[in-house]
py3Dmol code that shows the C-alpha trace and the ligand (Angstrom):
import py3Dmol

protein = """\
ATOM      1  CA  UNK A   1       0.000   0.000   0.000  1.00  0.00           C
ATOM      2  CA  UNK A   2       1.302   3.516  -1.136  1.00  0.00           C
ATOM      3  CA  UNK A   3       2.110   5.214   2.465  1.00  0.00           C
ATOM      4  CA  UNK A   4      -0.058   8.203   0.851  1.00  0.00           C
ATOM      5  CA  UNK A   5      -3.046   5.917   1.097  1.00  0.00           C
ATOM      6  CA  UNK A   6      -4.476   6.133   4.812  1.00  0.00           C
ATOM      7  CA  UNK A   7      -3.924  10.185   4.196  1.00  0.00           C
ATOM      8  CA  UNK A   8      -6.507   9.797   1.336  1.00  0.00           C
ATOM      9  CA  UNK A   9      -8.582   7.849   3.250  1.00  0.00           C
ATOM     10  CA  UNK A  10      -8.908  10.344   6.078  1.00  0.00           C
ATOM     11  CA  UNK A  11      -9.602  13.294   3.549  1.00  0.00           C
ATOM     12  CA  UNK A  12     -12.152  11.367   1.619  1.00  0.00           C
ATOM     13  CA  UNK A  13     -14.145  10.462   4.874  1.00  0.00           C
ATOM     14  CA  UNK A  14     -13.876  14.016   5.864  1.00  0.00           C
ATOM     15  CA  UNK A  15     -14.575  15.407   2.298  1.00  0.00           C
ATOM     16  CA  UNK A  16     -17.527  13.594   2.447  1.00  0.00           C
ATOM     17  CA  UNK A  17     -18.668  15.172   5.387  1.00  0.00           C
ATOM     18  CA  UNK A  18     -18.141  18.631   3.899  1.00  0.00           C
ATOM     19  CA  UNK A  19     -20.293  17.738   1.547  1.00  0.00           C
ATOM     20  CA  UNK A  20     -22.900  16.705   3.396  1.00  0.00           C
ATOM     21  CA  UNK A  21     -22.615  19.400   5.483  1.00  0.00           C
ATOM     22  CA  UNK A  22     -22.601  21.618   2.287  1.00  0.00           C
ATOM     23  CA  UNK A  23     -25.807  19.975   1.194  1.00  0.00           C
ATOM     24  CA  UNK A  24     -27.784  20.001   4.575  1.00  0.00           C
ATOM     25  CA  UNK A  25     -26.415  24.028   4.861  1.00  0.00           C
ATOM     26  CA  UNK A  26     -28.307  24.598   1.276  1.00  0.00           C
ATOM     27  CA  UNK A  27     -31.719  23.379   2.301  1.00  0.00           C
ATOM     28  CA  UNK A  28     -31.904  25.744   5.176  1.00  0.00           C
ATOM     29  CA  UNK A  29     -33.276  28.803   2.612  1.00  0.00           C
ATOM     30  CA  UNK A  30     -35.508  26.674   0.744  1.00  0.00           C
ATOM     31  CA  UNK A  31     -37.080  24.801   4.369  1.00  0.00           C
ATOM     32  CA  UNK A  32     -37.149  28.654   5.734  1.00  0.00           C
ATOM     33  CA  UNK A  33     -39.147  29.768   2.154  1.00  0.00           C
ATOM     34  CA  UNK A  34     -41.542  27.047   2.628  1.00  0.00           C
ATOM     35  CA  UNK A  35     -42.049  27.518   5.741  1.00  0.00           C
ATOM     36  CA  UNK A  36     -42.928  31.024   5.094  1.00  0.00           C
ATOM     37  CA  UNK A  37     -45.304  29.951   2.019  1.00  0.00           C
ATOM     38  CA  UNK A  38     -47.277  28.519   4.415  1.00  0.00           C
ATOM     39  CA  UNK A  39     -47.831  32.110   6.294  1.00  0.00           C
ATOM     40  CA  UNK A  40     -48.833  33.275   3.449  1.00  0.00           C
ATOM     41  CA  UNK A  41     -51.768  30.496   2.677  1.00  0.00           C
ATOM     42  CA  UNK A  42     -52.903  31.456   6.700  1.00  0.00           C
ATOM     43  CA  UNK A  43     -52.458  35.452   5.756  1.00  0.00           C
ATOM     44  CA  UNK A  44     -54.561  35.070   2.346  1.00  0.00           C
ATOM     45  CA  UNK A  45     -57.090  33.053   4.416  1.00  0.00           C
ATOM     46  CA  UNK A  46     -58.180  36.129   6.367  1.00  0.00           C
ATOM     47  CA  UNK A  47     -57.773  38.669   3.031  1.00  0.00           C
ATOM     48  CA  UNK A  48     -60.433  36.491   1.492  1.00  0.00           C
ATOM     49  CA  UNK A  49     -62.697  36.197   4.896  1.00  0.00           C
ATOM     50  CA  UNK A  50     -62.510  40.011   5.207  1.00  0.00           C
ATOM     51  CA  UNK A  51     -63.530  40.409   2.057  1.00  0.00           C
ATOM     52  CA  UNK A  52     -66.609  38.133   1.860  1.00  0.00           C
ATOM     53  CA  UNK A  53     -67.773  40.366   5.244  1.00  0.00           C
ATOM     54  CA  UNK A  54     -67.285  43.329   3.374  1.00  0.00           C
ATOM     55  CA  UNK A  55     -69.419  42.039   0.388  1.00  0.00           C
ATOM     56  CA  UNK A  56     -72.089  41.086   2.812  1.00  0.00           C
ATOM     57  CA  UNK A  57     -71.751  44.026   4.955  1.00  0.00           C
ATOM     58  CA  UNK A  58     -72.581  45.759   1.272  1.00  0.00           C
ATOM     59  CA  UNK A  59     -75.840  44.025   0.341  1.00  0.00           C
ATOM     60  CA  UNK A  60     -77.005  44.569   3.904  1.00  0.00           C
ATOM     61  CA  UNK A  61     -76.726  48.078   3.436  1.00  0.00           C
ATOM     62  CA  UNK A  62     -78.504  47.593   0.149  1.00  0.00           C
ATOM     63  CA  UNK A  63     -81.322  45.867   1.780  1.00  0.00           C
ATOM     64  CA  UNK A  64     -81.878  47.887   4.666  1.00  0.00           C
ATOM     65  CA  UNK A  65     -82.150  50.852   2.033  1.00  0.00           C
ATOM     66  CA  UNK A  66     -84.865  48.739  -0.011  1.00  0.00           C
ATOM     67  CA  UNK A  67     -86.899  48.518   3.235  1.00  0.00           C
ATOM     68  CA  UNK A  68     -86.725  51.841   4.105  1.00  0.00           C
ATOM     69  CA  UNK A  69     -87.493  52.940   0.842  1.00  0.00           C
ATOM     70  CA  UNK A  70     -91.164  50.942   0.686  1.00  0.00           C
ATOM     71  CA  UNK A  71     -91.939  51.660   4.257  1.00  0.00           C
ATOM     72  CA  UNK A  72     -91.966  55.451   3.065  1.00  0.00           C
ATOM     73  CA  UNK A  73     -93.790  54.577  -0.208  1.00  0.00           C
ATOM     74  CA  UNK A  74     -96.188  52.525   1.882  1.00  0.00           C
ATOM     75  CA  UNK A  75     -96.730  55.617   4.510  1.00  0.00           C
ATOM     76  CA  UNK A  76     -96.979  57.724   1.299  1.00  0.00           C
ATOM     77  CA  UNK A  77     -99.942  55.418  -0.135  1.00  0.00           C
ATOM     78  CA  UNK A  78    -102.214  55.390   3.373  1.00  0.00           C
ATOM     79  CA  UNK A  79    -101.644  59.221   3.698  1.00  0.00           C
ATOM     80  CA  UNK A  80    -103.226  59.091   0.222  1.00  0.00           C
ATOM     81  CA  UNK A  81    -106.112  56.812   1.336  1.00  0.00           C
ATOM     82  CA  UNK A  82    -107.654  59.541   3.484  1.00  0.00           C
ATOM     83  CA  UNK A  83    -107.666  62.304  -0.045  1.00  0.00           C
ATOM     84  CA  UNK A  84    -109.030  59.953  -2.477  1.00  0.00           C
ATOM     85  CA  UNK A  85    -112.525  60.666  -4.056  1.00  0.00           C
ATOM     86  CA  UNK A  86    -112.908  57.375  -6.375  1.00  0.00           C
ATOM     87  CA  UNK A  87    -113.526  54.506  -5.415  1.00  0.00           C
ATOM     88  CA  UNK A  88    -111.343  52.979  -7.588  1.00  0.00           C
ATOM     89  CA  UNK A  89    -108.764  55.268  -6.713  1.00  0.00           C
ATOM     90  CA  UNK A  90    -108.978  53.781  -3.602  1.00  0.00           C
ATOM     91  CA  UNK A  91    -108.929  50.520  -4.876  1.00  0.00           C
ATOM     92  CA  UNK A  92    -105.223  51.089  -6.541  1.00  0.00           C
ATOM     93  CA  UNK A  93    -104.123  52.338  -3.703  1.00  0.00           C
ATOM     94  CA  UNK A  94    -105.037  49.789  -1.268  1.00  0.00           C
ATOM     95  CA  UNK A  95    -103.305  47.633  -3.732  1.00  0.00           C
ATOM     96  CA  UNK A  96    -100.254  49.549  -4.014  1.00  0.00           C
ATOM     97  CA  UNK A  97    -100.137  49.375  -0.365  1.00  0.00           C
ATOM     98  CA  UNK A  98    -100.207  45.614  -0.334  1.00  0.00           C
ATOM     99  CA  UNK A  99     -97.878  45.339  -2.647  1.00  0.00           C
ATOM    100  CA  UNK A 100     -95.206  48.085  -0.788  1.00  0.00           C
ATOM    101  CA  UNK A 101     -95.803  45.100   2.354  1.00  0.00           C
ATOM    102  CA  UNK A 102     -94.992  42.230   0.324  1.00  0.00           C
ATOM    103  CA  UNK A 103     -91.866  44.397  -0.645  1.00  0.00           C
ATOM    104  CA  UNK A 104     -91.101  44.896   2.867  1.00  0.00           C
ATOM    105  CA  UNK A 105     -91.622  41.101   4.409  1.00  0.00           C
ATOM    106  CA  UNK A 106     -89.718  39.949   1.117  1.00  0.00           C
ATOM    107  CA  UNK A 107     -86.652  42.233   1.836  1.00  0.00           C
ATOM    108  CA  UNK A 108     -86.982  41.481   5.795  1.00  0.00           C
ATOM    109  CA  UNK A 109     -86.674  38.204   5.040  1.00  0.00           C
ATOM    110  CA  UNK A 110     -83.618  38.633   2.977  1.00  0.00           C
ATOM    111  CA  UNK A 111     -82.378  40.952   5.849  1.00  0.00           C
ATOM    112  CA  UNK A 112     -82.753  37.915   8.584  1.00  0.00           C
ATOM    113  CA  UNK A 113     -80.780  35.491   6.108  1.00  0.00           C
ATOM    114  CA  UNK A 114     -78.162  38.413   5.567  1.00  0.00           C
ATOM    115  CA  UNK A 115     -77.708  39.018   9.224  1.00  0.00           C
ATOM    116  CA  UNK A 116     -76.781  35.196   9.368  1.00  0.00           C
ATOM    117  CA  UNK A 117     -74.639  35.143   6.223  1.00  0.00           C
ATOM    118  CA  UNK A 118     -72.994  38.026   8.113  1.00  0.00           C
ATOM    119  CA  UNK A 119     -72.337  36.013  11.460  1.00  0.00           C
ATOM    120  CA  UNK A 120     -71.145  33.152   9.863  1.00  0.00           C
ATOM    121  CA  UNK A 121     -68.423  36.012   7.713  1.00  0.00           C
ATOM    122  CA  UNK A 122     -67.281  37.461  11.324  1.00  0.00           C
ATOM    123  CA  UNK A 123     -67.090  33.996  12.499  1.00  0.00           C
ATOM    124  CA  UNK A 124     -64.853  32.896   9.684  1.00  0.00           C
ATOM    125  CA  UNK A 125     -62.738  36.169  10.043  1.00  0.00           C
ATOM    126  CA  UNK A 126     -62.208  35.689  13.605  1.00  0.00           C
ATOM    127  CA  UNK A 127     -61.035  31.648  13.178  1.00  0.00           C
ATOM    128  CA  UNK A 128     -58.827  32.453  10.320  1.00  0.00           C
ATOM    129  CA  UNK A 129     -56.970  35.440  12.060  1.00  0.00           C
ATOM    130  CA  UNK A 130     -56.698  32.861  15.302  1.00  0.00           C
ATOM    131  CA  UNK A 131     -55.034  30.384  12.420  1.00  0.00           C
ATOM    132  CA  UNK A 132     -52.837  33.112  11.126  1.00  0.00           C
ATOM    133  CA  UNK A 133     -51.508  33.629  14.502  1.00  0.00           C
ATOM    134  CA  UNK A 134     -51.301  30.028  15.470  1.00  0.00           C
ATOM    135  CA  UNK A 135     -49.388  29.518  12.053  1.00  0.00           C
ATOM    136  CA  UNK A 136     -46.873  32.402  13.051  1.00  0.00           C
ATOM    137  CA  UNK A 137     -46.004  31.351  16.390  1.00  0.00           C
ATOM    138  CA  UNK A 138     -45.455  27.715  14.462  1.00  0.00           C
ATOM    139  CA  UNK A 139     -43.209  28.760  11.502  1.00  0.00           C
ATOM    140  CA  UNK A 140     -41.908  31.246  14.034  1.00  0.00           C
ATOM    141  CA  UNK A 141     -40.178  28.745  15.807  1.00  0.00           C
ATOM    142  CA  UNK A 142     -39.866  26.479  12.409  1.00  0.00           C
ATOM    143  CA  UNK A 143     -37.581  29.197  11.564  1.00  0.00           C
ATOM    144  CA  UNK A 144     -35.745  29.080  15.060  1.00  0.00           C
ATOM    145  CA  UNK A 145     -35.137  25.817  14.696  1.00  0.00           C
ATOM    146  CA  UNK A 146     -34.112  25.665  10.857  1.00  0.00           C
ATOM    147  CA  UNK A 147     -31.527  28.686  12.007  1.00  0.00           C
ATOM    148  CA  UNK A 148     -29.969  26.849  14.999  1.00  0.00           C
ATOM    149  CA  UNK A 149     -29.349  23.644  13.121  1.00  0.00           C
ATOM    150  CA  UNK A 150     -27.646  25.552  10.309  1.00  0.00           C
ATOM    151  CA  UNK A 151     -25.570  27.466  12.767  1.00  0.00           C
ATOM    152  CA  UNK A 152     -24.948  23.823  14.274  1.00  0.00           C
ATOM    153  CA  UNK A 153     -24.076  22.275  10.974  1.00  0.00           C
ATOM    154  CA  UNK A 154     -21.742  25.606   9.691  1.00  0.00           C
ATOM    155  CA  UNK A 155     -19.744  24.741  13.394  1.00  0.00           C
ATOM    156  CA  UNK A 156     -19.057  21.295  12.546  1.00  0.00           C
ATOM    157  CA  UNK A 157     -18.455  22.258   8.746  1.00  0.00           C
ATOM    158  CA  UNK A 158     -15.710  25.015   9.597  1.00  0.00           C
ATOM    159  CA  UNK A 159     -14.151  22.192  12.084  1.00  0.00           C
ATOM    160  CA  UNK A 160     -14.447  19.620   9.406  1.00  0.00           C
ATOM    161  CA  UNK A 161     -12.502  22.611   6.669  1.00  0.00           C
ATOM    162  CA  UNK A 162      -9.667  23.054   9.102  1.00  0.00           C
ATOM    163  CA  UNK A 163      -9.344  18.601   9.654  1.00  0.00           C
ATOM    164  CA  UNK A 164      -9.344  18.882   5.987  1.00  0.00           C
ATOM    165  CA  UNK A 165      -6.623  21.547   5.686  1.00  0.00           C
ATOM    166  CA  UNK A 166      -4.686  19.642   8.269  1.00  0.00           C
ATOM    167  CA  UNK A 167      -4.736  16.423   6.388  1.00  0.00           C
ATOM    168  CA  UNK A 168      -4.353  17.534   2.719  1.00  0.00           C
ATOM    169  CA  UNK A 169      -0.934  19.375   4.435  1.00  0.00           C
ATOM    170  CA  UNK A 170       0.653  16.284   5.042  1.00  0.00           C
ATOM    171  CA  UNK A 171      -0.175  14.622   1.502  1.00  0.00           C
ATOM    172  CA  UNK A 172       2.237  15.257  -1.039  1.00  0.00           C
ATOM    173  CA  UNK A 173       0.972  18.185  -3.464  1.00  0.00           C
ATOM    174  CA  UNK A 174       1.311  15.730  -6.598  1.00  0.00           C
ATOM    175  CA  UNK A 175      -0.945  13.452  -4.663  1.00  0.00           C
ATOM    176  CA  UNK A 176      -3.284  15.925  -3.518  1.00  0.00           C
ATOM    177  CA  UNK A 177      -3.507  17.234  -7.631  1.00  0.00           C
ATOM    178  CA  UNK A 178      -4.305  13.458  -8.737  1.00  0.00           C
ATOM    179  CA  UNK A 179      -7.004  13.694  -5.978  1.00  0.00           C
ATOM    180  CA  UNK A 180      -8.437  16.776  -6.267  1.00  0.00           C
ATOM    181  CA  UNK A 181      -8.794  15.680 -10.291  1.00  0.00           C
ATOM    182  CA  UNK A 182     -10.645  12.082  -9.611  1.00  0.00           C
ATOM    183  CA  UNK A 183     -12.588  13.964  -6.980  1.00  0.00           C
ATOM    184  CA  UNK A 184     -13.927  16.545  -9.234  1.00  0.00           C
ATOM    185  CA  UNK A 185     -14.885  13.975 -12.140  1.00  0.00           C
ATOM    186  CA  UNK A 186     -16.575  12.008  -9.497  1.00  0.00           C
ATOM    187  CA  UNK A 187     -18.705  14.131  -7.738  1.00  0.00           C
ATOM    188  CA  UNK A 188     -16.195  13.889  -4.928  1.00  0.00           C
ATOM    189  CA  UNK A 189     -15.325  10.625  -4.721  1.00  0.00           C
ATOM    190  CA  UNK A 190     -11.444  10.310  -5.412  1.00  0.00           C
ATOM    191  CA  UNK A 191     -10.524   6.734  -3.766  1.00  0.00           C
ATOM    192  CA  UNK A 192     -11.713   3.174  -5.356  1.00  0.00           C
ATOM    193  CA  UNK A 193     -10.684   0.601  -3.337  1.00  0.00           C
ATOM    194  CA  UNK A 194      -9.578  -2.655  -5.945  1.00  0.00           C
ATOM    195  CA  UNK A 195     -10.942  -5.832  -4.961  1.00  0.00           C
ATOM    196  CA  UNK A 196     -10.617  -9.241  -6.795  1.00  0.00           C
ATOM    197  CA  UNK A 197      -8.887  -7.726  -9.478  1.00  0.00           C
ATOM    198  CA  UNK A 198     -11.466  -5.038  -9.967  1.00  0.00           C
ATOM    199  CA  UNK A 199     -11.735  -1.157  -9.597  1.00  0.00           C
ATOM    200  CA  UNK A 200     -14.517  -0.494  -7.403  1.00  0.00           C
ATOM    201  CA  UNK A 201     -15.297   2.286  -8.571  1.00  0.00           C
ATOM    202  CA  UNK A 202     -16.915   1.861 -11.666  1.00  0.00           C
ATOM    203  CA  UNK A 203     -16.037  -2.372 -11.945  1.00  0.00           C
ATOM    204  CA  UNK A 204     -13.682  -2.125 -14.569  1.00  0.00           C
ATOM    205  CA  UNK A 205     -11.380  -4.909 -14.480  1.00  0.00           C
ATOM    206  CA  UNK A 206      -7.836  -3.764 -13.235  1.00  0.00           C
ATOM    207  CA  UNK A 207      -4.481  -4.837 -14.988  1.00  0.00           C
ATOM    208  CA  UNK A 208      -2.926  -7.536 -12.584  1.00  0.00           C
ATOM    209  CA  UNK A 209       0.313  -5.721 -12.240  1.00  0.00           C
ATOM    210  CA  UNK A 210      -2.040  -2.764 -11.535  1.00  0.00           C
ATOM    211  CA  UNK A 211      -3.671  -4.850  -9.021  1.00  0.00           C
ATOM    212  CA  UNK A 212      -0.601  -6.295  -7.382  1.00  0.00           C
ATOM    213  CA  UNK A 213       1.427  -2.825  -6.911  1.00  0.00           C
ATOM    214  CA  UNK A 214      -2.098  -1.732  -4.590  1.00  0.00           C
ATOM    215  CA  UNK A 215      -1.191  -4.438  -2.378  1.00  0.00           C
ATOM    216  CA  UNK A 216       2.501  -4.456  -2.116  1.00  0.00           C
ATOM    217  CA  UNK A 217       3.658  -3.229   1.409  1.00  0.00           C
ATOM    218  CA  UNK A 218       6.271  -1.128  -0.074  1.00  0.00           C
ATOM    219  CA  UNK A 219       4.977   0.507  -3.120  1.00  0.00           C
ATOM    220  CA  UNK A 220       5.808   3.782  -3.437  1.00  0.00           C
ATOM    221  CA  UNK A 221       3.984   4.216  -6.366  1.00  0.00           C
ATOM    222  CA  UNK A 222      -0.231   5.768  -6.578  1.00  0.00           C
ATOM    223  CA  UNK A 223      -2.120   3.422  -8.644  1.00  0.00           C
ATOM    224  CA  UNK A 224      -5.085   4.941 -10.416  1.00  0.00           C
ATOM    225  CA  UNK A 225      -7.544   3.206 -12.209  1.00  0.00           C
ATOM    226  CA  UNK A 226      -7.044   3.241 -15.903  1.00  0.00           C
ATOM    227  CA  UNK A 227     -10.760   3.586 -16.621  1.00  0.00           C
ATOM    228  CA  UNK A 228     -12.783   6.234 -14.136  1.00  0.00           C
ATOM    229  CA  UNK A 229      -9.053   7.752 -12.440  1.00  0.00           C
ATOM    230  CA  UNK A 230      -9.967   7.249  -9.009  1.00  0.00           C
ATOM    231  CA  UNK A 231      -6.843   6.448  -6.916  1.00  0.00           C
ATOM    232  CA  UNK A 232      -7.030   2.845  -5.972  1.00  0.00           C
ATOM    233  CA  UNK A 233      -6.301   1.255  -2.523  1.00  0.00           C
ATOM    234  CA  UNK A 234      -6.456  -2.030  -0.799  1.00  0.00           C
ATOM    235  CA  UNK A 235      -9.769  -3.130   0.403  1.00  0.00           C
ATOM    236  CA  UNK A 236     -10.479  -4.257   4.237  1.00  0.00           C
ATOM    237  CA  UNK A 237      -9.967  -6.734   4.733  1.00  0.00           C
ATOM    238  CA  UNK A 238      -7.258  -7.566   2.255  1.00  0.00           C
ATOM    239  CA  UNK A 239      -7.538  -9.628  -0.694  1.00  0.00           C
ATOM    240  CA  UNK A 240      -4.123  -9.912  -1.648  1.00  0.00           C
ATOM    241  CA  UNK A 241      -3.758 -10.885  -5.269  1.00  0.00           C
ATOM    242  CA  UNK A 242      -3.219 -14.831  -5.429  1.00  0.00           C
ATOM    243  CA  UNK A 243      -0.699 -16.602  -7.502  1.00  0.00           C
ATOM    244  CA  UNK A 244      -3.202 -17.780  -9.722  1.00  0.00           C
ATOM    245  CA  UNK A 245      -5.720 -19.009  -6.962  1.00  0.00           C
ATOM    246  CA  UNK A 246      -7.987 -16.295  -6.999  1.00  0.00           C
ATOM    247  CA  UNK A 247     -11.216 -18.097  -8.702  1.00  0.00           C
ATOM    248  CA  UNK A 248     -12.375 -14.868 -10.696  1.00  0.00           C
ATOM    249  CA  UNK A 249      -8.406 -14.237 -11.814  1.00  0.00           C
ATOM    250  CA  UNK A 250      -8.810 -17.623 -12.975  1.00  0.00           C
ATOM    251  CA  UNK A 251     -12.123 -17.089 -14.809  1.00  0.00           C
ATOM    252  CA  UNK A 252     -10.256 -14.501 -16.659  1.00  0.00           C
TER     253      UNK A 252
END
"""
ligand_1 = """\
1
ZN
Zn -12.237 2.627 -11.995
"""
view = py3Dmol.view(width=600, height=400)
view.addModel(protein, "pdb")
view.setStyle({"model": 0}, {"cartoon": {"style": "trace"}})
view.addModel(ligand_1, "xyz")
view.setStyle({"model": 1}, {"stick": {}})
view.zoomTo()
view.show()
């Protein structure tokens, strides 16, 4: 095994970490947007109660007027009664005042159902404001939460970054290039660890001399895999390369 190799190891396992921590760290805006879409589902709730009161607050006005309006007409007709000289005069009237009554029971009526429609409005106002607070004490402390754990996570990633520095100072800079190269094509990943003759990193079949350097105690020398790059080491627990033994090198 290349002396280089447990070095690697250490700075993939805590490369790996970065980038975890990296990729929890970038949910926190999107979790803390979401959480404030939510609000605003709660805060349009009560825009759309207060405006159904409103409307009904209108037409009760509009009623109310109507009522008033055939009340006087109605007051206007009996005043008349007392004038008129014709009997049929008298007639009409008496049937304009029946009519001005229908008028007003018909509009009452509509009155009593809008005084109702208008309860159940101030009801629904009052339970979706309650919800809208409710919802932002919730995402209020959502938010709290989403903001320690990313302070949390930042900590252990700025530890993590200076591990990292400490390691990648003791590996050779040629090393650390050939690395930082099989790393980047592989989202990371710069170490394939070569097992029964194979790169385990993307299964391609290694060339046995390949294979054998990986496992020599003294080899001074970084294997990388001819296919995919990645910088190959000796898998746990060994599989030293046989003499001819090993059933798949035989299959070969
Ligand atoms: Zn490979």
């Amino acid at each position: 095994m290349h002396p280089a190799i447990p070095l690697l190891l250490e700075l993939q396992k805590t490369d790996n970490e970065i980038a975890s921590l990296r990729a929890n760290l970038d949910t926190a805006p999107k979790r803390i947007r979401e959480a404030d879409a939510k609000l605003s589902g709660a805060r349009a709730a009560v825009v759309s109660a207060k405006d159904a009161l409103a409307q009904i607050v209108a037409v009760r006005k509009k009623t109310e007027f109507e009522v008033t309006e055939w009340r006087e007409r109605a007051k206007k007709f009996r005043a008349q009664t007392a004038a008129v000289k014709t009997n049929e005069a008298y007639k009409a009237l008496l049937h304009e005042i029946a009519n001005a009554e229908m008028e007003i029971a018909k509009a009452e009526d509509t009155q009593l159902e809008q005084m109702m429609a208008a309860e159940e409005a101030e009801k629904n106002v009052k339970t979706t404001e309650a919800a809208l607070r409710e919802s932002e004490q919730t995402i209020a402390a959502e938010r709290k939460e989403i903001e320690n754990r990313a302070r949390e996570v930042n900590r252990k990633l700025l530890a993590d970054i200076s591990v990292r520095d400490r390691i990648a100072a003791q590996v050779p800079e040629k090393i650390l290039d050939v690395y930082s190269r099989a790393a980047k094509r592989h989202h990371g990943v710069a170490l394939a660890a070569a097992v029964n003759e194979q790169c385990r990193g993307c299964g391609m079949r290694l060339l046995p001399h390949v294979y054998q350097v990986v496992y020599k105690p003294e080899n001074l020398e970084l294997q990388t895999c001819e296919t995919c790059g990645c910088i190959l080491y000796p898998s746990e627990p060994a599989t030293p390369p046989s003499s001819g033994a090993n059933p798949s090198a035989a299959s070969a």
